[in-house]
TINU-246072 format. One record per residue: residue number from 1; residue in one letter; x, y, z of N, C-alpha, C in turn. Coordinates in pm, 1 decimal, padded with zeros to 6 digits. Atoms other than C-alpha are relative to their C-alpha. Last residue first. Example, Ala and Ser with C-alpha at 12.3 -4.5 7.8 and 13.67 -1.06 7.14 Angstrom:
// residues 2
<node pos="2" code="S" n_xx="-00082.0" n_yy="-00119.0" n_zz="-00006.0" ca_xx="01367.0" ca_yy="-00106.0" ca_zz="00714.0" c_xx="-00077.0" c_yy="00109.0" c_zz="00073.0"/>
<node pos="1" code="A" n_xx="00089.0" n_yy="-00119.0" n_zz="00000.0" ca_xx="01230.0" ca_yy="-00450.0" ca_zz="00780.0" c_xx="00090.0" c_yy="00120.0" c_zz="00000.0"/>
***
This chain:
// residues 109
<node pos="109" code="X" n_xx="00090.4" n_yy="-00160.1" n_zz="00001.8" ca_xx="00022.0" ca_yy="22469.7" ca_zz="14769.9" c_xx="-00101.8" c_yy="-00044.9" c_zz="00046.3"/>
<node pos="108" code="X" n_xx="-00106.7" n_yy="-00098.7" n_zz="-00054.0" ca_xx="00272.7" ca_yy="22132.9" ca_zz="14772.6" c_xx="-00080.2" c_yy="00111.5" c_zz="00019.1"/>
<node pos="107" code="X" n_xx="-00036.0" n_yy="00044.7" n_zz="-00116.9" ca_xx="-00009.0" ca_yy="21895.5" ca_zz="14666.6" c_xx="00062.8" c_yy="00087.4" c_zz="00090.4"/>
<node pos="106" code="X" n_xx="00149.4" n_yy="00031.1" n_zz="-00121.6" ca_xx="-00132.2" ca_yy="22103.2" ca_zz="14440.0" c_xx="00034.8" c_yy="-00055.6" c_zz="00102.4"/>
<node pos="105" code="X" n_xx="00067.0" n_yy="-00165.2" n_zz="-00053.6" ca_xx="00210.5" ca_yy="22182.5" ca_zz="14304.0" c_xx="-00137.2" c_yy="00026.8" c_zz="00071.9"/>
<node pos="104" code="X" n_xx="-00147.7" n_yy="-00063.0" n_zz="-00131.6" ca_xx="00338.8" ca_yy="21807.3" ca_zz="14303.3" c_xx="-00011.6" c_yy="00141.7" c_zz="-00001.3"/>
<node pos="103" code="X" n_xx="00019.9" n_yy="00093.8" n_zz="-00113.4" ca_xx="00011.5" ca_yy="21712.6" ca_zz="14100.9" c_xx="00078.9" c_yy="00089.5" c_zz="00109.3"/>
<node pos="102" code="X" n_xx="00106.6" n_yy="-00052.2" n_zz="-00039.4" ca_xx="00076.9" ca_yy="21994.0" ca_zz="13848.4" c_xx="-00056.3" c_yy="-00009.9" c_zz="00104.9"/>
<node pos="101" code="X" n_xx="-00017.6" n_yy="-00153.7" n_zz="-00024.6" ca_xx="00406.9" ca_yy="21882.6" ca_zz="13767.7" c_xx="-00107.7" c_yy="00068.6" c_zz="00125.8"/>
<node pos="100" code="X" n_xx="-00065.7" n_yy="-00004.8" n_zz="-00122.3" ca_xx="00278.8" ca_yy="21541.0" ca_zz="13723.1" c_xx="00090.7" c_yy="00144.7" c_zz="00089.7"/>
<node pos="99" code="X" n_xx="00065.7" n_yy="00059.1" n_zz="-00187.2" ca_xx="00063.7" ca_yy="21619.3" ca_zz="13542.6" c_xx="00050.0" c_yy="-00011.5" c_zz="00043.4"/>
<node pos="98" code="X" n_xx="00074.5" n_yy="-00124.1" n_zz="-00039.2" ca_xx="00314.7" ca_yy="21842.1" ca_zz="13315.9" c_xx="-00115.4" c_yy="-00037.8" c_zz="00096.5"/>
<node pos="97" code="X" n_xx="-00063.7" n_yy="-00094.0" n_zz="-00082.7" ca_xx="00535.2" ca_yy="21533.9" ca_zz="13313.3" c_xx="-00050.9" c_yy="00119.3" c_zz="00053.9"/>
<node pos="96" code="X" n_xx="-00046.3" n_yy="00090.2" n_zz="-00103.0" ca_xx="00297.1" ca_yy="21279.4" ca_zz="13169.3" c_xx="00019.7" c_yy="00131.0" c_zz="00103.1"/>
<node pos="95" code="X" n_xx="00103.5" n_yy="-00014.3" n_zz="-00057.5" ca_xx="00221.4" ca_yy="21568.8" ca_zz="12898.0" c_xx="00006.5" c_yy="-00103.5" c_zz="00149.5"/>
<node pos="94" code="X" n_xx="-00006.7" n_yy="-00167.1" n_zz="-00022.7" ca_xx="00584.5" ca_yy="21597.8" ca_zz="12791.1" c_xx="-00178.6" c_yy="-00007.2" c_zz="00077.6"/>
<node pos="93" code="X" n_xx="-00110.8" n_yy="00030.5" n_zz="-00070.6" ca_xx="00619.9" ca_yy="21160.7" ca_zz="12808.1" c_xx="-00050.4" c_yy="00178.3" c_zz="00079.4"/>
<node pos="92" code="X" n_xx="00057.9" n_yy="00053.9" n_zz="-00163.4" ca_xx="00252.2" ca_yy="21170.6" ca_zz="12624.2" c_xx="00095.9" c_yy="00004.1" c_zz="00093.4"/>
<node pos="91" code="X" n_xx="00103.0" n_yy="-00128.9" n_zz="00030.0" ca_xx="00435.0" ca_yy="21451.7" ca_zz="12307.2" c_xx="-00068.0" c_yy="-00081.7" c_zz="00166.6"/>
<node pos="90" code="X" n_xx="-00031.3" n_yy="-00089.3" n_zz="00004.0" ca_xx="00761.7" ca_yy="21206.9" ca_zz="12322.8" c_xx="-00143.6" c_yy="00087.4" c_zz="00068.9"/>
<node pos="89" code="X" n_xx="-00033.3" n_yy="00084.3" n_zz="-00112.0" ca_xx="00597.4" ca_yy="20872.4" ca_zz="12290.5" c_xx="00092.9" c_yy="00143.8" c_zz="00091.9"/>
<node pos="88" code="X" n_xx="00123.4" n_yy="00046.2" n_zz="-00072.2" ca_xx="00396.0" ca_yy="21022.2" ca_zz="12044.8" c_xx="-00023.3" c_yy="-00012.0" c_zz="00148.5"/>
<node pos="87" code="X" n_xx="00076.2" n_yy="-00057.1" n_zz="-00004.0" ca_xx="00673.3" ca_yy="21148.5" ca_zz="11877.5" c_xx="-00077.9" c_yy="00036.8" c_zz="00100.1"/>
<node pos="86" code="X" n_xx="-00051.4" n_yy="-00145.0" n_zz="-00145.1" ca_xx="00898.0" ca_yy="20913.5" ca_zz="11926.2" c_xx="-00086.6" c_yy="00090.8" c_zz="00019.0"/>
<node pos="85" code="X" n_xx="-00012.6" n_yy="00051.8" n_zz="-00132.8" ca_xx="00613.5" ca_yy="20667.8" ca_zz="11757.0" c_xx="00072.4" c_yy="00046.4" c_zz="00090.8"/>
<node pos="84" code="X" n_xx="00109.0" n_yy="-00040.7" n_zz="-00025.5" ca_xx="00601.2" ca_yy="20884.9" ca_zz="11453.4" c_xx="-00032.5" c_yy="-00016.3" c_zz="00150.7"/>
<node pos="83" code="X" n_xx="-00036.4" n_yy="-00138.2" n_zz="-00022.3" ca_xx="01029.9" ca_yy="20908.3" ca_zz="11444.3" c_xx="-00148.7" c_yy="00016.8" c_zz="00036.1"/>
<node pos="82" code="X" n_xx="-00036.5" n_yy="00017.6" n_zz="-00161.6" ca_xx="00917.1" ca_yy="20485.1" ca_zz="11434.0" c_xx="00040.5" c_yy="00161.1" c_zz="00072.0"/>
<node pos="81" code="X" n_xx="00088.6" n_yy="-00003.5" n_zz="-00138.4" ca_xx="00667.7" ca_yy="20543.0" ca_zz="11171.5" c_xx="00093.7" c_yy="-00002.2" c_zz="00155.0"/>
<node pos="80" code="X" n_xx="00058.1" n_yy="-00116.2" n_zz="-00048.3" ca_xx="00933.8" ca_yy="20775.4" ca_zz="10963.8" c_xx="-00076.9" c_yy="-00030.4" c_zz="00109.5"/>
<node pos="79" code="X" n_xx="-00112.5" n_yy="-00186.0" n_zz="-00105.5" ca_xx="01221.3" ca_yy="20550.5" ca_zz="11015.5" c_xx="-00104.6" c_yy="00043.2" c_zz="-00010.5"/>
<node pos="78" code="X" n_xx="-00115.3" n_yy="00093.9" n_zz="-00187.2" ca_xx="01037.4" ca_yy="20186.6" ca_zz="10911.1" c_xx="00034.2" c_yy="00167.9" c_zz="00067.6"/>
<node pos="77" code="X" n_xx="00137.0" n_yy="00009.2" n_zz="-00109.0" ca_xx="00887.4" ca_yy="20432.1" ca_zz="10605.6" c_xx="00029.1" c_yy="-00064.5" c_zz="00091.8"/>
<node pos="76" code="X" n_xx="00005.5" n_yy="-00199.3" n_zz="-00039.7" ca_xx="01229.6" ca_yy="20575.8" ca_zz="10515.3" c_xx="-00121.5" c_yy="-00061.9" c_zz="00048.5"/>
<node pos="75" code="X" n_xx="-00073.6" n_yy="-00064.4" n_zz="-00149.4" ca_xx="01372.3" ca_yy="20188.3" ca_zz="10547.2" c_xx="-00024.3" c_yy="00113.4" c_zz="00026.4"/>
<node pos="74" code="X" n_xx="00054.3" n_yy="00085.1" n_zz="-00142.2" ca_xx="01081.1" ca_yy="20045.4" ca_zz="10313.6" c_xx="00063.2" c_yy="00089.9" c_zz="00093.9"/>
<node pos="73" code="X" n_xx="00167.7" n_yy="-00015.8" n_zz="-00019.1" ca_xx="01145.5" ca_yy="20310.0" ca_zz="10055.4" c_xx="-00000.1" c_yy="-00069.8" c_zz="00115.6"/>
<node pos="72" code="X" n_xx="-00028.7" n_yy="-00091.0" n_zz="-00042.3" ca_xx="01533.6" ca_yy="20226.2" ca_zz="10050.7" c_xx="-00114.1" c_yy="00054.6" c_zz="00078.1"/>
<node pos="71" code="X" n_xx="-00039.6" n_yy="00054.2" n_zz="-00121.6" ca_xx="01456.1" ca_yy="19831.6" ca_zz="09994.7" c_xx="00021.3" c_yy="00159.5" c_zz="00058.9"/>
<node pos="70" code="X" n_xx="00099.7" n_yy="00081.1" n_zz="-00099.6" ca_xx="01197.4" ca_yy="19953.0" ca_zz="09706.4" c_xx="00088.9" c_yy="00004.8" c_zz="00141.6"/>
<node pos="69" code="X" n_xx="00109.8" n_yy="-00147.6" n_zz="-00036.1" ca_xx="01527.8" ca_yy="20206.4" ca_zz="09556.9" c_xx="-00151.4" c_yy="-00065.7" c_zz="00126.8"/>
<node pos="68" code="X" n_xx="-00049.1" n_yy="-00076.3" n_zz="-00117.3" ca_xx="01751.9" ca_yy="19869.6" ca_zz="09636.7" c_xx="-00074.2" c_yy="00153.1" c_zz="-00026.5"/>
<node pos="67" code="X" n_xx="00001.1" n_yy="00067.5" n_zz="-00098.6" ca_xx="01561.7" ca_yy="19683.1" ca_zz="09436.4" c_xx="00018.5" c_yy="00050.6" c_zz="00130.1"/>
<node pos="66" code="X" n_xx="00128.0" n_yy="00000.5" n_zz="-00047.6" ca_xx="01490.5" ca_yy="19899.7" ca_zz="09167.6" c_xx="-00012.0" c_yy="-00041.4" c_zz="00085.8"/>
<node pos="65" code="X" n_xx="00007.2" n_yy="-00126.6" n_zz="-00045.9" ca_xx="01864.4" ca_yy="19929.1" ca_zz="09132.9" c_xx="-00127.4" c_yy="00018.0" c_zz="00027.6"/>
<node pos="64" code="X" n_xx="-00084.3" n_yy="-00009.1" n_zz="-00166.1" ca_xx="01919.6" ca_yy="19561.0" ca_zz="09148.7" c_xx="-00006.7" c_yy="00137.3" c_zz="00025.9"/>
<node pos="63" code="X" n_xx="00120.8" n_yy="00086.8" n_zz="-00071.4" ca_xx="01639.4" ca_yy="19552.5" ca_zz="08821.5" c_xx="00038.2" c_yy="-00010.7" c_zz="00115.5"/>
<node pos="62" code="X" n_xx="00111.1" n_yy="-00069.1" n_zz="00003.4" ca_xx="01828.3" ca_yy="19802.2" ca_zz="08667.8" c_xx="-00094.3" c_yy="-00062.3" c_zz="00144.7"/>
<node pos="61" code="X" n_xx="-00071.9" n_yy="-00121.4" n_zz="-00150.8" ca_xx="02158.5" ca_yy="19634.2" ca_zz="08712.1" c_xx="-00099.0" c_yy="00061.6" c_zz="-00011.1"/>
<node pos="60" code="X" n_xx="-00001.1" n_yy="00041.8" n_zz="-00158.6" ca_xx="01974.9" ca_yy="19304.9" ca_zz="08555.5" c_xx="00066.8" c_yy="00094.6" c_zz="00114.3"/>
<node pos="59" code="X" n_xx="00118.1" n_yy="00031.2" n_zz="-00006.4" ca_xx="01824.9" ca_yy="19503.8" ca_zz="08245.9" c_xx="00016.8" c_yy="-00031.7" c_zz="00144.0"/>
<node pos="58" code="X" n_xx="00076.6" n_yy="-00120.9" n_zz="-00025.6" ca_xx="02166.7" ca_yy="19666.5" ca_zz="08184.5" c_xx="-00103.5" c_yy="-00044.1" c_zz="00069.4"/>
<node pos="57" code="X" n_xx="-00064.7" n_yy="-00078.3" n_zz="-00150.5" ca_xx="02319.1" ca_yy="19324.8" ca_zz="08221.0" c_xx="-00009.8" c_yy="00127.8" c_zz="00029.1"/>
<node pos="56" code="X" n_xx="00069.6" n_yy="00059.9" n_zz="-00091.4" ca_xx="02101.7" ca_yy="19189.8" ca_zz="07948.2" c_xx="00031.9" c_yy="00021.2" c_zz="00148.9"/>
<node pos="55" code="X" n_xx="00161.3" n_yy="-00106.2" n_zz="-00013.7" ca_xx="02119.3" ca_yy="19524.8" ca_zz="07722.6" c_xx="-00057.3" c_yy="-00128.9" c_zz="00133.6"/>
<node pos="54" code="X" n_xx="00020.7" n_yy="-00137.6" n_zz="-00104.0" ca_xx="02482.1" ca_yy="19426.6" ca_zz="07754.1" c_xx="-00082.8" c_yy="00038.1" c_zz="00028.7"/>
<node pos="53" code="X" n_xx="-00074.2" n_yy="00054.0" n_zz="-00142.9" ca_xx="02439.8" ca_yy="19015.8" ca_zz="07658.8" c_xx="00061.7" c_yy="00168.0" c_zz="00093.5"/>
<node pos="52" code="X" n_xx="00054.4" n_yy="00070.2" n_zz="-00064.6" ca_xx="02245.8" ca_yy="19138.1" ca_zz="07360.9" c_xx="00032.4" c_yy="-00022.8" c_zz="00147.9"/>
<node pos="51" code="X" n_xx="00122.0" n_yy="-00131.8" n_zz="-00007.2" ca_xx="02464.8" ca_yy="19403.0" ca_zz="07269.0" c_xx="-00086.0" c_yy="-00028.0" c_zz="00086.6"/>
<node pos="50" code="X" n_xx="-00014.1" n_yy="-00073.4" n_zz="-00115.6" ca_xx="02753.8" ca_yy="19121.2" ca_zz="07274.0" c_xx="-00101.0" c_yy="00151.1" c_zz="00038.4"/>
<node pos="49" code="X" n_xx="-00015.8" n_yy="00106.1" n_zz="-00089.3" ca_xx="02548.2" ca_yy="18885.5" ca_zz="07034.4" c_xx="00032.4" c_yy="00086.3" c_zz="00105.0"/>
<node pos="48" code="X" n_xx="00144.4" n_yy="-00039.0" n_zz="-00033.7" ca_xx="02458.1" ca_yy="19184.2" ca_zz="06783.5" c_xx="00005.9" c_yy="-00153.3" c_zz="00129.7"/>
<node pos="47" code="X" n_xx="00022.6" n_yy="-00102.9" n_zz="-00055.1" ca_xx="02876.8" ca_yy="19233.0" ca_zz="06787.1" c_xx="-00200.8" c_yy="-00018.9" c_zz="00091.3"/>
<node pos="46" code="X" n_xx="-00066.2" n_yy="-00012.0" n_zz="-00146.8" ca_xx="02941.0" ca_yy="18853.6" ca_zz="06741.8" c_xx="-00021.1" c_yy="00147.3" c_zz="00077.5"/>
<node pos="45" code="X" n_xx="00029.7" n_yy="00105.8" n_zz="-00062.3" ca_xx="02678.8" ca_yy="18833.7" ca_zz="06457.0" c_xx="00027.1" c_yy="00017.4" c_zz="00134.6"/>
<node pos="44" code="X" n_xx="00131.7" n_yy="-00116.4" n_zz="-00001.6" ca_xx="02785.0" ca_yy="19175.2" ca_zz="06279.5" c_xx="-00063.3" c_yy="-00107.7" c_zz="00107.4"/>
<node pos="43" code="X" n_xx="-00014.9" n_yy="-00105.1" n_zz="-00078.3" ca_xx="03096.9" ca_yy="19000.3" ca_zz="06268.4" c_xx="-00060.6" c_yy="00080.1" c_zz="00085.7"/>
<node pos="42" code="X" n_xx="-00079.4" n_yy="00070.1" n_zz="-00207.8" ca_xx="03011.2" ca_yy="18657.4" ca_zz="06200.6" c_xx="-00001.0" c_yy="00112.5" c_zz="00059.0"/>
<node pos="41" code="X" n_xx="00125.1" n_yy="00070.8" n_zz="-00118.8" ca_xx="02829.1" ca_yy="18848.0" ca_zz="05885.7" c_xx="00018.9" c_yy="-00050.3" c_zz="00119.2"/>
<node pos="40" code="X" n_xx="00078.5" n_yy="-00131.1" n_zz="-00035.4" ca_xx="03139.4" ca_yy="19078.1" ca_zz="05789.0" c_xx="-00168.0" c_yy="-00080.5" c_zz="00050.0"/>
<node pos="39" code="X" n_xx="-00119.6" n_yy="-00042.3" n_zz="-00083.7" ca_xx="03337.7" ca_yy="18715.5" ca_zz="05717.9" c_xx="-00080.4" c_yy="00149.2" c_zz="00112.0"/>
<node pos="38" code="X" n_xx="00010.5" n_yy="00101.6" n_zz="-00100.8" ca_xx="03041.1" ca_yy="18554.5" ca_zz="05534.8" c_xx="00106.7" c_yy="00080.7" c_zz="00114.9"/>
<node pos="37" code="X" n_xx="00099.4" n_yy="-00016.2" n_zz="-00051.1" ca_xx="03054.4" ca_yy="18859.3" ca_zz="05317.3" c_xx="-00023.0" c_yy="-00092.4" c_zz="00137.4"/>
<node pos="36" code="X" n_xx="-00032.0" n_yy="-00142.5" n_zz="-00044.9" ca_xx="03462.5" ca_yy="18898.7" ca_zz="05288.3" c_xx="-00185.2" c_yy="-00006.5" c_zz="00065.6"/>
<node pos="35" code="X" n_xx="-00098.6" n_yy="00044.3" n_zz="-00140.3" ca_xx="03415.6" ca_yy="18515.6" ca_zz="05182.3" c_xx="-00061.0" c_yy="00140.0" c_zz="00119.8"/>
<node pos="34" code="X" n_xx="00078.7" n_yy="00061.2" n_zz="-00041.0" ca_xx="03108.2" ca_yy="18603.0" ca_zz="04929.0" c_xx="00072.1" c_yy="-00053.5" c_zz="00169.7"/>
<node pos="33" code="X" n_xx="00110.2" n_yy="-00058.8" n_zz="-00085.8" ca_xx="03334.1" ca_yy="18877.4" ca_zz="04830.2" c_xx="-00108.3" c_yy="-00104.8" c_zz="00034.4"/>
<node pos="32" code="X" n_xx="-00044.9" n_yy="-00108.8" n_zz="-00095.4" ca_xx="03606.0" ca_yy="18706.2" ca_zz="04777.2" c_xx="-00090.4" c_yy="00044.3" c_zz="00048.3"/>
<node pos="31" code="X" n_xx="-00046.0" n_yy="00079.1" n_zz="-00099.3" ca_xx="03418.8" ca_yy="18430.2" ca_zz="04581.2" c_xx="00051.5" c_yy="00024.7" c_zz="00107.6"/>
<node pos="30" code="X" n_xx="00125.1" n_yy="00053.3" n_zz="-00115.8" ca_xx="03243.9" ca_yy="18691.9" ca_zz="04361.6" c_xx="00017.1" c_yy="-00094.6" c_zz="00098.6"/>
<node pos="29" code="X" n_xx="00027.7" n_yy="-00129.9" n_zz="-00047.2" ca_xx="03630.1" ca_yy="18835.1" ca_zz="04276.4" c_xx="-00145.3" c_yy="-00015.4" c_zz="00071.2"/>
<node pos="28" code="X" n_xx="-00084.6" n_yy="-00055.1" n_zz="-00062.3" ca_xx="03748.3" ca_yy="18496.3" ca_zz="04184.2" c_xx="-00050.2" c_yy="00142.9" c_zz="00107.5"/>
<node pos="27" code="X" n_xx="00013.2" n_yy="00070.0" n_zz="-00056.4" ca_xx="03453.6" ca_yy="18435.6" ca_zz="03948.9" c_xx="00076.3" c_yy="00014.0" c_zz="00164.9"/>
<node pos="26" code="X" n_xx="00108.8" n_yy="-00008.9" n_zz="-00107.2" ca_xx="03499.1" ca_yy="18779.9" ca_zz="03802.8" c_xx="-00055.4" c_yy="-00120.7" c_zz="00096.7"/>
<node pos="25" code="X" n_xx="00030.3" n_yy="-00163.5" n_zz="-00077.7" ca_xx="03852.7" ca_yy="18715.0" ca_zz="03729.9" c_xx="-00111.4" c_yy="00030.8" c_zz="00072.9"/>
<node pos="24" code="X" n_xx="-00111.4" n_yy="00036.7" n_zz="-00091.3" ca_xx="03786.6" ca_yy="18383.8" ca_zz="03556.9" c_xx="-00003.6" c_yy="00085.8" c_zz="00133.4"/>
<node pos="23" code="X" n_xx="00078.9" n_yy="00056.2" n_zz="-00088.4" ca_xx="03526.4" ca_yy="18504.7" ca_zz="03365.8" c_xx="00043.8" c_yy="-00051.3" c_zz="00108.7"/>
<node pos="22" code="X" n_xx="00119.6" n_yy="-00091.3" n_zz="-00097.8" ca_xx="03760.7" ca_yy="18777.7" ca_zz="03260.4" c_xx="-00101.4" c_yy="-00089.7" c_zz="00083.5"/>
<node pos="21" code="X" n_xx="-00130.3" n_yy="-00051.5" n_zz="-00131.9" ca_xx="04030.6" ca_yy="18482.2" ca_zz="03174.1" c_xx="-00098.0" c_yy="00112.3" c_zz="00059.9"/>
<node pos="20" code="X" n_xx="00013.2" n_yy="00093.7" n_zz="-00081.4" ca_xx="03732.5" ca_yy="18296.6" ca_zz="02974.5" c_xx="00113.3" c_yy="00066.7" c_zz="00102.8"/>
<node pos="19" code="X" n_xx="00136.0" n_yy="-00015.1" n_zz="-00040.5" ca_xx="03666.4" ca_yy="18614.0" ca_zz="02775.4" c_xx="00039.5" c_yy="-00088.2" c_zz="00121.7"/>
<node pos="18" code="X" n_xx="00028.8" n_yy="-00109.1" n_zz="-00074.7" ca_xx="04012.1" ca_yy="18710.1" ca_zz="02692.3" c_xx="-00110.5" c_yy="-00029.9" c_zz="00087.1"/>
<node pos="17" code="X" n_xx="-00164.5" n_yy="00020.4" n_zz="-00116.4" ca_xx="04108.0" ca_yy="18331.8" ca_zz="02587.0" c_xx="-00065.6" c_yy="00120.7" c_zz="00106.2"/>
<node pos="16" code="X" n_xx="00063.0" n_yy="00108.7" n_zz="-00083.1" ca_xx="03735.0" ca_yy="18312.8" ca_zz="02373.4" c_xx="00095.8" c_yy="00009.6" c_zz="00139.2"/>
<node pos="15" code="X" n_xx="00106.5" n_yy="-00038.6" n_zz="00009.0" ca_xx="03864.8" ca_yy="18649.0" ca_zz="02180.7" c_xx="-00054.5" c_yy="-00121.0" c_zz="00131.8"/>
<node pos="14" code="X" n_xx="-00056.3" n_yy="-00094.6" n_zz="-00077.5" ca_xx="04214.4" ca_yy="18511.6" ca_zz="02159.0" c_xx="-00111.4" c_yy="00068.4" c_zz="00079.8"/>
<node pos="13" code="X" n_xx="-00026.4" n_yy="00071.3" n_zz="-00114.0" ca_xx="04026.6" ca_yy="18213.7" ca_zz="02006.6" c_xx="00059.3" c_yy="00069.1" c_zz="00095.5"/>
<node pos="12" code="X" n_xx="00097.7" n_yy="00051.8" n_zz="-00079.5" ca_xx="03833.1" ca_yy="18428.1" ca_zz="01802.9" c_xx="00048.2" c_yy="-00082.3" c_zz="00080.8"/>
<node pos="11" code="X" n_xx="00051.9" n_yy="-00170.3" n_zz="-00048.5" ca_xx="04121.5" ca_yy="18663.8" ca_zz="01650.8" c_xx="-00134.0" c_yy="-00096.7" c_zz="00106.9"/>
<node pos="10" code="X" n_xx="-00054.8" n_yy="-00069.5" n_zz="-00057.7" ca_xx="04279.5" ca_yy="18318.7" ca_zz="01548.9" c_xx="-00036.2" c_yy="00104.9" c_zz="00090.8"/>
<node pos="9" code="X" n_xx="00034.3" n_yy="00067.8" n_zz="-00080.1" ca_xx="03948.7" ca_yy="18210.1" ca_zz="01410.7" c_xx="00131.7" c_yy="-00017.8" c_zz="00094.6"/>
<node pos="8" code="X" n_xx="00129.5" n_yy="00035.7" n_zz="-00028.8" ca_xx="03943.1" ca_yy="18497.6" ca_zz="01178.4" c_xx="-00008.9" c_yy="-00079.1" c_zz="00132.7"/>
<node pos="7" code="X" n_xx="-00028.4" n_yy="-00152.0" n_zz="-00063.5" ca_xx="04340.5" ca_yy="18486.1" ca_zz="01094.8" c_xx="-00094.5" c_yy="00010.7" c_zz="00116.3"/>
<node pos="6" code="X" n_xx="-00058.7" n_yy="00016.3" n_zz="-00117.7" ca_xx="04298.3" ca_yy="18135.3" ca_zz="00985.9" c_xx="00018.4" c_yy="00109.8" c_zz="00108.0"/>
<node pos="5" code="X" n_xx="00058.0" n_yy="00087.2" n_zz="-00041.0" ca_xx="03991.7" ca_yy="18214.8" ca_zz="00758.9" c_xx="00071.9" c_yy="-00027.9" c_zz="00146.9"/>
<node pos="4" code="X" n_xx="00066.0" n_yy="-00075.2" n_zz="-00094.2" ca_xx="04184.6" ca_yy="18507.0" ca_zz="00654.9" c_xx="-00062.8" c_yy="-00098.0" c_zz="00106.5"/>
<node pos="3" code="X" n_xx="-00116.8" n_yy="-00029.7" n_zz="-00080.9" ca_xx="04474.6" ca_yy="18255.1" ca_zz="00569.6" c_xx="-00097.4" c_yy="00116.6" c_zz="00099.6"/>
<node pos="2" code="X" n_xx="00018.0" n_yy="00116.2" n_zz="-00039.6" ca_xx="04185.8" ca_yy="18025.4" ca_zz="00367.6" c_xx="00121.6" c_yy="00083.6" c_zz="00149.7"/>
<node pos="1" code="X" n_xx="00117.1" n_yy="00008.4" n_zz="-00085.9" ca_xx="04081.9" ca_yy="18301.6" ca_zz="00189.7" c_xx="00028.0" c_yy="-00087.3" c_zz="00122.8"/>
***
């Protein structure tokens, strides 16, 4: 009895050996991956950091392209009133001339 006995608690310390070397193992293996996690978080970190800092230089070439669409606007209205003012200056220049036309034919006839 006394050799099963030894046998027995033989078979259980091999038993305790296996166990504590698997706990081992999985310890090891949740430590990796807690690394590997911390590691894939910076990552995700430094990417959602440079996104940030593109959607902010999207925002500010937007905002220089609105700028210069407004600054474009201004210069077509500047050009159209002043093409209004040839015009004008144009349409009384052509009438000017036709009195005076008219003049220097009465006079002359």
């Amino acid at each position: 009895q006394l050799a099963e006995k030894e046998a027995e608690l033989a078979d259980l310390g091999a038993l305790r050996a296996a166990v504590e070397e698997e706990k081992s193992a999985l310890e090891r293996d949740f430590r990796d991956l807690q690394t590997s996690a911390r590691r894939e978080h910076g990552e995700w970190e430094k990417s959602a950091a440079a996104l940030r800092g593109k959607q902010s230089e999207l925002a500010a070439a937007q905002a220089a392209m609105n700028g210069e669409r407004s600054a474009w606007a201004d210069a077509r209205g500047e050009l159209e009133g002043k093409l209004g003012d040839l015009q004008t200056v144009s349409q009384t220049s052509r009438a000017d001339a036709e009195a005076a036309s008219r003049t220097l034919g009465e006079e002359r006839g």
